[in-house]
N, C-alpha and C positions, 0 to 999 in steps of 0.2 A: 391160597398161597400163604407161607408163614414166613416171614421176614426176620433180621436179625437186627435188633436194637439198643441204645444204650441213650442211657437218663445220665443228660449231663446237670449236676447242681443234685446229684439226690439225694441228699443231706438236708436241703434247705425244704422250709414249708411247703413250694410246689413240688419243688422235685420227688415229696417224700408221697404228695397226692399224686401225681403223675404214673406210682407204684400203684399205689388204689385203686385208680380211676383203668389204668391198662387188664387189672385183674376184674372188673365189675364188669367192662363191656367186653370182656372175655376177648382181646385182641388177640391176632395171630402170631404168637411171639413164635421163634425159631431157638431163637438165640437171644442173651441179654443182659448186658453187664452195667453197672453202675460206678459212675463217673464224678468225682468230686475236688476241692483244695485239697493241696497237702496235707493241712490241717486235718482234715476230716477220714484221710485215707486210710485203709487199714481198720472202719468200721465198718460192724457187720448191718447191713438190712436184709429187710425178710422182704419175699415176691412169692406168692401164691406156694407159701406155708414155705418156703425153702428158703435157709440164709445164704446171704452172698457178699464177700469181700468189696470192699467200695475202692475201686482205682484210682491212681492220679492219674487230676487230666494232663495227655501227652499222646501227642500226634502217634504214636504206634497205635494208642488205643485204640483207634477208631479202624484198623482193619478189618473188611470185610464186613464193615455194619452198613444197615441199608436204611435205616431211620434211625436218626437222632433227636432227642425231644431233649429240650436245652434249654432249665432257668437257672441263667448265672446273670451277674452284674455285665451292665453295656461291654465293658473293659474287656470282660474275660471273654466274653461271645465276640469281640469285632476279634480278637486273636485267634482262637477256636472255633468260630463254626466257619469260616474259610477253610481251614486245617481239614474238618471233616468231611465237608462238600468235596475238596479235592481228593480228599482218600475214597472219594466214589459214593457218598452215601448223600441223604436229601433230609435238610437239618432244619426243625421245625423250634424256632428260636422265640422264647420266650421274653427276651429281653425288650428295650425300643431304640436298640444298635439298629437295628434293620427295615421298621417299620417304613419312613420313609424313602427307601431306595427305590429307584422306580424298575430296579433288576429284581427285586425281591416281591413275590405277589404277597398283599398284607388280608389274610384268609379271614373267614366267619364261614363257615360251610354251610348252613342254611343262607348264608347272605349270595357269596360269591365263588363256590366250590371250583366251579370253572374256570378260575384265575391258574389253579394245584397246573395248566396244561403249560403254564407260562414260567417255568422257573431257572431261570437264565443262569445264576450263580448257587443252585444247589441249595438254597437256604429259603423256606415261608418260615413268615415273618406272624406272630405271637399277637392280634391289638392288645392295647390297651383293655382291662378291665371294666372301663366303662362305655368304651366305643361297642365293645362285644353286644350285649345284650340291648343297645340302641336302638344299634342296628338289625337285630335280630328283628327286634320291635316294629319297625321304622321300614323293613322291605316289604312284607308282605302290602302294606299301605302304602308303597312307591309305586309298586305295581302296579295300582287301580286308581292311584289319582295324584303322581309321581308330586314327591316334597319339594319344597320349595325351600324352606326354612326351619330351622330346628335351635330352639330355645330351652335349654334345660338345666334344673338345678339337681346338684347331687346331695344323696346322706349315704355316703360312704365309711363302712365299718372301717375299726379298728385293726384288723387282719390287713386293708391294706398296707400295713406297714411293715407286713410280717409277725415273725413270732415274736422282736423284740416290742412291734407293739402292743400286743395283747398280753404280755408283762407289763409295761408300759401304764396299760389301761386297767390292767386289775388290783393293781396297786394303789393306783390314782382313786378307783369305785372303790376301794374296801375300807380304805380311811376317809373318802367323803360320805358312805353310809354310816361308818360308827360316828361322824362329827368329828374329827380327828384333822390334823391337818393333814394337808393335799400334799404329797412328794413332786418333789421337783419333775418334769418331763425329762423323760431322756430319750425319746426315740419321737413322740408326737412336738411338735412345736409350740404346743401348751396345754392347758389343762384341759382333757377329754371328759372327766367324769361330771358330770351333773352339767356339761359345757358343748357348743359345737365352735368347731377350729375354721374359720372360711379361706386361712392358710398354712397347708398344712404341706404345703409342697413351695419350692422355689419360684420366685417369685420373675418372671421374666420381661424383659426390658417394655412389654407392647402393654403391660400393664397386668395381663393376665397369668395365671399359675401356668407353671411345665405341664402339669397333669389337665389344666385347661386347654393351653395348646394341643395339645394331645388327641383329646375329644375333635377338637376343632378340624386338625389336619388328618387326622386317621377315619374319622365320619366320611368324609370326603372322598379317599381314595377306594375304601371299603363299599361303598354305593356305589363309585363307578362316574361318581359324578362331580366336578367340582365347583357348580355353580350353587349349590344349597349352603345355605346362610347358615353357619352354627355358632350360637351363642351359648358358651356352658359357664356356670358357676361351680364350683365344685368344691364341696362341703366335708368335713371330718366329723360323723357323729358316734354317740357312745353307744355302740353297738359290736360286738363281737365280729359278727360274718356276716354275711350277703350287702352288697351297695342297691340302692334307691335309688331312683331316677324322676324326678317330675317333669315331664315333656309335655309341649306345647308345638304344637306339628303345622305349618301352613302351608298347602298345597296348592297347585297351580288352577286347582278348578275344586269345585264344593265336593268334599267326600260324607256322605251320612255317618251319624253315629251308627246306624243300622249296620250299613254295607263295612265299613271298618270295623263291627264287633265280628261278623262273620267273616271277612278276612284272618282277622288274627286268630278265630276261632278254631280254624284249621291248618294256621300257619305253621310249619316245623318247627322244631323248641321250641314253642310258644304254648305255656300252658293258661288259657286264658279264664279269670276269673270275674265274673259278672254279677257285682254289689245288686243290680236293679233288680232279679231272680232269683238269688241264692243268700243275699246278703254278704257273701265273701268277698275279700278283699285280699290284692296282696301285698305279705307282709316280710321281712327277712328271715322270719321262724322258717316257713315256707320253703323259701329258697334254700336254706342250709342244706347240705349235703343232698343238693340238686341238679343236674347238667340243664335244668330246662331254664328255662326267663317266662317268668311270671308278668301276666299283661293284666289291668283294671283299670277301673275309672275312667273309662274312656265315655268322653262329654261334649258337648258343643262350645268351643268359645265364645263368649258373647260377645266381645269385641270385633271378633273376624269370622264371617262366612265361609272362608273355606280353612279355617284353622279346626283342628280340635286338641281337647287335651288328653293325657293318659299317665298311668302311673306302672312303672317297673321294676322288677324289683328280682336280682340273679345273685348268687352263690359268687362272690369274687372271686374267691380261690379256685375255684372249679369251672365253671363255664366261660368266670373271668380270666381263669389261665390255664391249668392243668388239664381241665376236660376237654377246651377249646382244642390246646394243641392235638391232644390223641385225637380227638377226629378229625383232625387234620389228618396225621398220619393214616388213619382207617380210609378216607377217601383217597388217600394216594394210593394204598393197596387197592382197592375198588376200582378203580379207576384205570388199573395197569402203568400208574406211574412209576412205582416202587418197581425195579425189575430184577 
């Protein structure tokens, strides 16, 4: 079945991946138009070698389209993906307007694909970038010895800021490599090069960051469960692409380092790297222009018998948003939800 779609935000860093990532996993397009600001309308993108007019967003547009893949700012999604829901179509929203809604199923398609059966207001909802590949992490080991609690610090690239951050940051590197002075931030919250930022995101009233809450309340619904403890720090480091994860896992009964390397070993997007054997390790090199979540260093906690620890490490732009969504959308055609 070939469906008809449109990339709302295709102008912006995802949106421009979301073009990529639809031509690599060779989706079944029908039809498919690109959707943007005013500002931006009336520029041309290219989609599997062919250019095309970029539209403003406005409710006509959405005729007769059957998936929407949508990263614009909260603002412009709580306005527009209602808009397209109700012209019929099933809007896979990148924003985190929707993540919380308990109308809206919050997707990871290796994690909880089976949610795509539940979508009450025509809109799955985008995670977070770091809840993404966690959890990716984090199910295959629910499975055989279901979590309990989840302790994790982040080194999240630069790119989470988008492209104004990686201007941002290559400004910041080129004059602290020549010894030169550091230019002011304008898009990070302070100096990234030669630096890590422990806030790099809004700071919210419970003490912890927006992007910590985040982690926090998206873990939770994405597992299915909300009685696991999540504890995240979440860090800005100088790094281009792919975000880092250091997980510390405590389960309800003792899981082996054994039985958890072989879990992840064959777990879906999980491409697991094992330091003990091969000496690899994963690194963000790795992950760039990757849909998979790289798993290592999984080890025994000394402190707790049934905890262990591991390290993560996935493509933000891409598995963290852009690649996520398309397979989202690919399991709704699969699945005969798209009709």
């Amino acid at each position: 079945m070939s469906v008809n779609v449109a990339v709302v935000g295709a102008t912006g860093a995802v949106g421009d991946l979301m073009r990529k990532v639809l031509v690599e996993r060779n989706f079944p397009v029908k039809s498919i138009k690109f959707l943007a600001s005013e500002k931006s309308a009336g520029k041309t993108v290219e989609f599997a070698g062919k250019p095309y007019t970029v539209e403003p967003i406005r409710p006509e547009a959405f005729a007769g389209v059957q998936i929407v893949l949508s990263s614009t700012p909260g603002s412009v999604s709580k306005e527009y993906s209602p808009i397209a829901a109700r012209a019929g179509a099933i809007v896979v929203d990148n924003s985190s307007a929707w993540r919380m809604d308990p109308d809206c199923p919050l997707v990871v398609p290796e994690v909880n694909a089976e949610q795509l059966h539940h979508i009450k207001k025509g809109i799955v909802a985008n995670p977070n970038c770091v809840a993404i590949p966690l959890c990716v992490a984090l199910k295959p080991l629910h499975d055989v010895a279901k979590v309990k609690r989840v302790v994790v610090a982040t080194y999240q690239s630069s790119s989470g800021k988008g492209a104004k951050g990686l201007v941002d940051f290559a400004a910041q590197a080129a004059a602290w490599a020549a010894g030169q002075p550091v230019p002011a931030p304008t898009a990070h919250r302070a100096q990234l090069a030669g630096n890590v930022i422990t806030l790099d995101w809004t700071l919210d009233p419970n003490g912890f960051s927006e992007e910590e809450n985040k982690v926090i309340n998206e873990t939770k619904k994405i597992m299915g469960d909300a009685d696991i403890g999540v504890c995240p720090t979440c860090v800005r480091v100088p790094v281009k692409v792919a975000h880092s994860e250091a997980i510390t896992v405590e389960f309800h009964k003792p899981l082996s380092v054994a039985d958890a390397k072989a879990a992840l070993a064959k777990a879906p997007g999980v491409v697991f790297m094992d330091e003990t054997t091969d000496g690899k390790f994963p690194q963000p090199i790795h992950a760039e222009g990757s849909d998979h979540t790289f798993v290592g260093r999984v080890r025994q906690d000394p402190s707790n018998p049934n905890a262990l620890c591991l390290w993560v490490v996935a493509d933000n732009l891409r598995k963290g948003a852009a690649s996520n969504a398309v397979q989202c959308a690919e399991e709704l055609v699969k699945r005969g939800i798209v009709k």
